[in-house]
C-alpha positions in Angstrom: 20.8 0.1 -6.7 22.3 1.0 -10.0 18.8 1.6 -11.5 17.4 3.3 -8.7 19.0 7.0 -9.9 17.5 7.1 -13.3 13.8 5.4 -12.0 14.3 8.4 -10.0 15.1 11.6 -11.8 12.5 10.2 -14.8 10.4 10.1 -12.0 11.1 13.5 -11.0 11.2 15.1 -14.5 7.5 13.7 -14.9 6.6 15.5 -12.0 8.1 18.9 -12.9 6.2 18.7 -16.6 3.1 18.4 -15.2 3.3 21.3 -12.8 4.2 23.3 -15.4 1.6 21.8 -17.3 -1.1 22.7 -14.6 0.5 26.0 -14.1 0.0 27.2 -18.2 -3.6 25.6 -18.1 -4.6 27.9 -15.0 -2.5 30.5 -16.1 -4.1 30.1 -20.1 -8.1 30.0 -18.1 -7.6 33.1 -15.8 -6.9 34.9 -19.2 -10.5 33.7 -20.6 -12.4 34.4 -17.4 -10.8 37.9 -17.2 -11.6 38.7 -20.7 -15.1 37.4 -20.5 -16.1 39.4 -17.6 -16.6 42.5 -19.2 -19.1 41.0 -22.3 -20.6 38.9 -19.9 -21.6 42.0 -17.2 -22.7 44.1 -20.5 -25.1 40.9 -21.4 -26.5 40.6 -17.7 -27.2 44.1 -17.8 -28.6 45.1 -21.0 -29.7 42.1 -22.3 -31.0 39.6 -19.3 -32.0 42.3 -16.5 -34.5 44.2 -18.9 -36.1 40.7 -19.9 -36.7 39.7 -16.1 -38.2 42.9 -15.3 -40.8 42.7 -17.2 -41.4 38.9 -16.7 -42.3 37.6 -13.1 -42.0 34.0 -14.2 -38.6 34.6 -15.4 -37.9 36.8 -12.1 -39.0 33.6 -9.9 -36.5 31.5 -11.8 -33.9 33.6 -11.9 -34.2 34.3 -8.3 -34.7 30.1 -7.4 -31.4 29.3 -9.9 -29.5 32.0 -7.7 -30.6 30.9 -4.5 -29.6 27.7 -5.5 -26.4 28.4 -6.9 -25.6 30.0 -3.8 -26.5 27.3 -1.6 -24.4 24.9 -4.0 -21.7 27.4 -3.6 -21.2 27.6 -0.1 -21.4 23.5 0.5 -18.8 23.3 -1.8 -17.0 25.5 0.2 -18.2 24.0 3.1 -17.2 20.3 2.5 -13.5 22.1 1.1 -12.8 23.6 4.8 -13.8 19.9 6.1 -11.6 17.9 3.5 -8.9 20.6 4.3 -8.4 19.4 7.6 -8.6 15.5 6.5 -6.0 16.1 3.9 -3.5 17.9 6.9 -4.6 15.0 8.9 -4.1 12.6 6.2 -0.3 14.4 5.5 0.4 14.3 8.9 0.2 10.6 8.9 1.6 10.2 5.5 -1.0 8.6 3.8 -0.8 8.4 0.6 -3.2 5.2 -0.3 -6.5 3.5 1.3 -8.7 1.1 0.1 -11.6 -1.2 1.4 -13.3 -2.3 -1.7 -11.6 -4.3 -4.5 -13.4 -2.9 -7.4 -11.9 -2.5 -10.9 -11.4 1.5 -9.7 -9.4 0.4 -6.6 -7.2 -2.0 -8.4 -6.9 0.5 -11.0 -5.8 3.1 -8.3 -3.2 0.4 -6.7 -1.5 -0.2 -10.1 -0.8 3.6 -10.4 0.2 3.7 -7.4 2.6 0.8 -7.3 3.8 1.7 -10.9 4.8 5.1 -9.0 7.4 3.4 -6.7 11.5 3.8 -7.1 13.0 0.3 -7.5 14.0 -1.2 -3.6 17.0 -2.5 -2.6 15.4 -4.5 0.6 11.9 -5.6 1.0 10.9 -6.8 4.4 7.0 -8.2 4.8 5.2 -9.9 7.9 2.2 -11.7 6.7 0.2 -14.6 7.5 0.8 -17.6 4.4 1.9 -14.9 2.5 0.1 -16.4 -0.5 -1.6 -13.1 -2.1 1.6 -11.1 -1.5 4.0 -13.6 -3.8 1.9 -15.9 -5.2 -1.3 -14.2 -5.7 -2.2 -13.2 -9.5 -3.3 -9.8 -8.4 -0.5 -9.5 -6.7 0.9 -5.6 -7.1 4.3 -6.4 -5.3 5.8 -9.0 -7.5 7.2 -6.7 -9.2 9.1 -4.6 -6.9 10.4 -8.2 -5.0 11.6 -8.8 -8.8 13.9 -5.6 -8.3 14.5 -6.1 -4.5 18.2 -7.6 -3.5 17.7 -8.8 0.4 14.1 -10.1 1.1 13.1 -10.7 4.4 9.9 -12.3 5.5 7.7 -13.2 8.4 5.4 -16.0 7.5 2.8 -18.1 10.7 4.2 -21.2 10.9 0.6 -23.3 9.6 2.0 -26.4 12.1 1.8 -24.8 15.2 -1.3 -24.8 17.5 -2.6 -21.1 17.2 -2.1 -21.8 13.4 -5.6 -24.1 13.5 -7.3 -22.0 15.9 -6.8 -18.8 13.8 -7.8 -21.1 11.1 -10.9 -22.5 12.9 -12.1 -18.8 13.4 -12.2 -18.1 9.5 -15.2 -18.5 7.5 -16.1 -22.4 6.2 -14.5 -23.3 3.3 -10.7 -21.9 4.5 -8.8 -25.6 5.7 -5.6 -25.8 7.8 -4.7 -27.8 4.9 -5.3 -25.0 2.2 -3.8 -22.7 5.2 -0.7 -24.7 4.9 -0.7 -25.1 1.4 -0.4 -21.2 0.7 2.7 -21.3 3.1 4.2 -24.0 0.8 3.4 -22.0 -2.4 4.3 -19.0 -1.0 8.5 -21.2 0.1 8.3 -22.5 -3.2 8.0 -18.6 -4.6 10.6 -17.6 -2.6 12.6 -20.4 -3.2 12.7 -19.6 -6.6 13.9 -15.7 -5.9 16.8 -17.1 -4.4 18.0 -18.7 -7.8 17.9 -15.5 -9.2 20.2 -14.5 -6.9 18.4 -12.8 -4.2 19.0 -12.5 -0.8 16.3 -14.6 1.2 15.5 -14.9 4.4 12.3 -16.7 6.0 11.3 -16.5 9.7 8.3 -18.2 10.8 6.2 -17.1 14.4 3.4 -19.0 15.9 1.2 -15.9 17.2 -0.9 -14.3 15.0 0.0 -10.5 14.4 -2.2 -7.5 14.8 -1.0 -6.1 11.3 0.3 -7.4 7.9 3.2 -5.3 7.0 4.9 -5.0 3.9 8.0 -2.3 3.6 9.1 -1.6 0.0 11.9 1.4 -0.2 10.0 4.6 1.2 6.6 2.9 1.4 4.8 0.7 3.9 1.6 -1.3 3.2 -0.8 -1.9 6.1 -3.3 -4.4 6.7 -5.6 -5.1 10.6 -5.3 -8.8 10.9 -9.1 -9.5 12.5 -10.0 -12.7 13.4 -13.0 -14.2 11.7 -12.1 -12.7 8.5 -9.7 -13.3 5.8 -6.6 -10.6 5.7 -7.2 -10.3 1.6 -10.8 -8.3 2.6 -9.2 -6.1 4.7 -8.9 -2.3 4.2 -5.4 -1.3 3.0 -3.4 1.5 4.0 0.0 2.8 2.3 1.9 5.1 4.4 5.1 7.3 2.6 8.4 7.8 4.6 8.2 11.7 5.7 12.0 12.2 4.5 12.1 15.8 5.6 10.8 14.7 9.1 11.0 11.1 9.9 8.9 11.5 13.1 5.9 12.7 11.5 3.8 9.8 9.4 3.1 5.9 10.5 6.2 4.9 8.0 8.6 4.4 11.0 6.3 2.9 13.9 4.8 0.3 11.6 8.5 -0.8 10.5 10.0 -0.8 13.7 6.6 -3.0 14.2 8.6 -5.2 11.9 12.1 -5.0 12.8 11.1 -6.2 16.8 9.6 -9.0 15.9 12.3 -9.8 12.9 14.6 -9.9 15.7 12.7 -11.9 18.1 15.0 -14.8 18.9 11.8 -17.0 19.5 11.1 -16.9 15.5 13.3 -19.6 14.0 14.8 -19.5 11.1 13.6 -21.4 7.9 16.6 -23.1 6.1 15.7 -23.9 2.3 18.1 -26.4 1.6 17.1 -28.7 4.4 13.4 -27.3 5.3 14.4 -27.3 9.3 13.7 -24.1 11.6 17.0 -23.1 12.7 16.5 -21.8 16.7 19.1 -18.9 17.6 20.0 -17.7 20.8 19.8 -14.0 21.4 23.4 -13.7 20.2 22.5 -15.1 16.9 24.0 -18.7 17.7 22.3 -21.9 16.4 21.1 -23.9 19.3 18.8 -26.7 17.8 16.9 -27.5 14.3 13.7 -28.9 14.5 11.7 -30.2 11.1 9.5 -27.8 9.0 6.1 -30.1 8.9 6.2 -31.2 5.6 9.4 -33.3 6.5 12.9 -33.1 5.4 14.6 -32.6 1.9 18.8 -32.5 2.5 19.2 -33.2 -0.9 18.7 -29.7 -3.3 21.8 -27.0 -2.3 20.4 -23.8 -3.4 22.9 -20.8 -4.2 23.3 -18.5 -1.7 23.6 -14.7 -2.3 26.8 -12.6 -1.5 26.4 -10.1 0.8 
């Protein structure tokens, strides 16, 4: 939290340069264009108009590269009225970021994006194995997890039935095994945040979700969990938090989308220093354990972060 403020106003003064920036470079172009005008009228009219008077080839051309400029002039208008109502549509929802392709451009456009975000106090994400997200080398939220204090994830639990059908429906090649194993690498990630002092948490659910959801600070990523494909190929969406009005934008919905199934007593618990899922009541008490599927380790004590 301490570093948050000055991430912040850099952030901020950044922003402020380059409007003024943009302001002195349209300001510094009007200038030309005005003081062009005048020599560029007296050439059209005393120099160009006499030469396509007397020449009817040059006339035709002239008259074609007008009629085509104006044509080009009013689609680009055109197409700006259009994209002005996607980009109102597009602010309404807050979107700041979407993606389908994972080209150099679109990881290119990811890393300037995620480079743009304030260090998070909390990050909470609901994924699948969770593997791309912390493992992954193209990974763009390691590093705002590496400045996050409390962590909370939803991961599927790979031992449970609807594990291996979701599994089954995926193209050939992707193995419950290799399902599990991402799970494992993905604990074994996590387990290494908490001896950096972070603030872990692990819940584990047996349905697959609709969405992958991953809330950093003001920002939420967005990803349609469809079966039959893997979630890595799936469009991306980034939605901001609308601070002057919270209602407006997909920001709160999607993590509210998070926050009822977080608290869904019917996802257990995953406890790091035995590897059992803990089973809570709705008033938070512990009523059973049962074994994490790899089998039980009682013997590493991790170190637990303060509250």
């Amino acid at each position: 939290m301490n570093n948050a403020f000055p991430i912040r106003q850099a952030g901020r003064r950044m922003h402020i340069l380059r409007q003024v920036l943009m302001h002195a470079l349209v300001t510094v172009l009007a200038v030309v264009i005005a003081f062009s005008l005048p020599k560029i009228a007296e050439y059209v009219l005393f120099q160009w108009w006499p030469r396509v008077a007397e020449d009817s080839n040059l006339l035709i051309a002239t008259e074609i590269g007008l009629a085509a400029s104006l044509v080009l002039l009013f689609n680009t208008v055109h197409l700006a009225w259009q994209d002005r109502f996607k980009v109102r549509a597009a602010d309404m929802a807050s979107l700041v970021y979407a993606s389908h392709r994972k080209n150099w451009l679109a990881r290119w456009r990811e890393r300037k994006l995620s480079s743009q975000f304030h260090a998070t106090r909390d990050a909470f994400i609901l994924t699948l194995t969770g593997y791309d997200t912390f493992t992954g080398k193209t990974s763009l939220l390691r590093d705002q997890l590496a400045t996050a204090y409390e962590i909370r994830v939803l991961l599927m639990n790979p031992y449970a039935s609807n594990a291996e059908k979701h599994v089954n429906t995926l193209p050939d090649g992707v193995t419950l095994c290799a399902f599990s194993d991402e799970v494992e690498a993905s604990l074994g990630c996590l387990r290494a945040l908490i001896t950096q002092g972070k603030k872990v948490t692990v819940k584990f659910y047996e349905h697959k979700p609709f969405w992958k959801v991953a809330v950093l600070g003001d920002h939420v990523w967005v990803q349609y969990c469809h079966s039959g494909v893997e979630i890595k190929h799936e469009p991306e969406f980034v939605f901001a938090l609308n601070r002057s009005n919270p209602r407006l934008g997909l920001f709160v919905p999607f993590y509210m989308y998070f926050l009822d199934r977080w608290e869904d007593s019917r996802h257990p618990e995953y406890d790091f220093a035995t590897r059992e899922l803990v089973y809570r009541d709705v008033a938070g008490l512990e009523i059973r354990r049962e074994a994490f599927g790899g089998g039980v380790n009682a013997t590493e004590v991790l170190p637990v972060a303060m509250a």
